[in-house]
Steps between C-alpha positions, in 0.01 A plus 500: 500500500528363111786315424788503233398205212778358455663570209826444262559821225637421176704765360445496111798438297669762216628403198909621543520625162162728587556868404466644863557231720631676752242745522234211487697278729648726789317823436531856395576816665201452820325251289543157629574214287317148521803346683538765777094505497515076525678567837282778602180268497668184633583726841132658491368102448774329708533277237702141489637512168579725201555366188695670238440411189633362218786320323348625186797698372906535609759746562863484657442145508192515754150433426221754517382445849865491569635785383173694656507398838936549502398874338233545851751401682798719383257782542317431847689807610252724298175373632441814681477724165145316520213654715332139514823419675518679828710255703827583610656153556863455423553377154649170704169412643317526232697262295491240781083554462521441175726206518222281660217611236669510172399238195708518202325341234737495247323227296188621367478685159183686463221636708277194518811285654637798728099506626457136488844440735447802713152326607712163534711707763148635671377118555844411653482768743081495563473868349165516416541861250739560284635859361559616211778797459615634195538841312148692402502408180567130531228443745221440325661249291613300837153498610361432195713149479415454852128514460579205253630250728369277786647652805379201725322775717784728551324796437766780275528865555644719285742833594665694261795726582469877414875507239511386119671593241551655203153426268424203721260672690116441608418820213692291256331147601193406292268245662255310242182383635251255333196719475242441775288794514174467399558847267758378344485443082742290577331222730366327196801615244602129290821638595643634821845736588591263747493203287721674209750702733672164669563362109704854452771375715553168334619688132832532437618828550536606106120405487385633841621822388349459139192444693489786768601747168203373311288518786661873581404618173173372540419711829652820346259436211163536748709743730542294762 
């Protein structure tokens, strides 16, 4: 019979200020959020640890990871308006379960130290995979950054939960690639998308915008 790897699940952080957080964080209507999800998988894995991440905003005096993991448990109650959650254990137990696995990290401040400490936390323990959980649209950017760092052979999966929110959705995401195709113009362009779109973010705003409305009114100009 295969056995469980042995795992720890980080549960991706969310920005308090985030338009949406609940809906991201918890869920919405019978979509399930990446913190109800995070517990989900660490039953299906019987996994040592989750980590929730990050200490990279505040509110009501508590720190992201904080403030998350107090909002879970204020609302463990509600698991059962999730179909991935069909157990029926008192709301008691449940917190005593999670007593014993929970990891606040409370320190870290963007994805590549919430990744980097949650794979501290899988060494301590001898996990030898780590998962990712966060909200659909975030996702790829988590396993993006993880791709990018030495994971000292823990090997990273990647779940998403099925709730976002608002225009922070997978339809809404836009994923550049560096051109690889062999039938691509672009393969041999001087100039590449993915080289140009990171520099975007580093304007100031007045000129980002400047930028994006020059660049608009070049599009409408070829109908694109």
């Amino acid at each position: 019979m295969p056995q469980l790897i042995s795992s720890v699940v980080l549960v991706h952080g969310c920005h308090l200020q985030a338009v949406g957080w609940e809906q991201m964080v918890w869920g919405d209507g019978e979509k399930i959020g990446r913190a109800p999800f995070g517990l989900v998988i660490a039953r299906e894995l019987f996994a040592q640890k989750i980590v929730f991440g990050t200490g990279a905003s505040e509110k009501d005096g508590l720190k992201e990871s904080e403030y998350t993991y107090r909002f879970l448990e204020q609302n463990l109650h509600r698991l059962g308006e999730f179909k991935e959650w069909p157990h029926l254990n008192p709301v008691s137990e449940v917190r005593g379960w999670l007593e014993h696995l929970v990891v606040i990290d409370a320190q870290t401040k963007n994805i590549v130290e919430e990744i980097k400490n949650a794979l501290a936390v899988c060494r301590s323990v001898g996990a030898r995979q780590l998962m990712l959980i966060s909200s659909p649209a975030h996702m790829p950017r988590c396993l993006n950054t993880a791709m990018q760092i030495d994971t000292g052979g823990v090997r990273v999966v990647a779940v998403p939960s099925a709730s976002s929110a608002g225009n922070y959705t997978p339809v809404n995401t836009v994923i550049v690639e560096s051109p690889h195709r062999g039938d691509d113009p672009m393969v041999d362009a001087p100039i590449k998308m993915h080289q140009i779109i990171p520099r975007i973010f580093k304007l100031p705003l007045p000129e980002r915008i400047k930028f994006l409305q020059v660049l608009d009114t070049i599009l409408t100009d070829h109908s694109v």
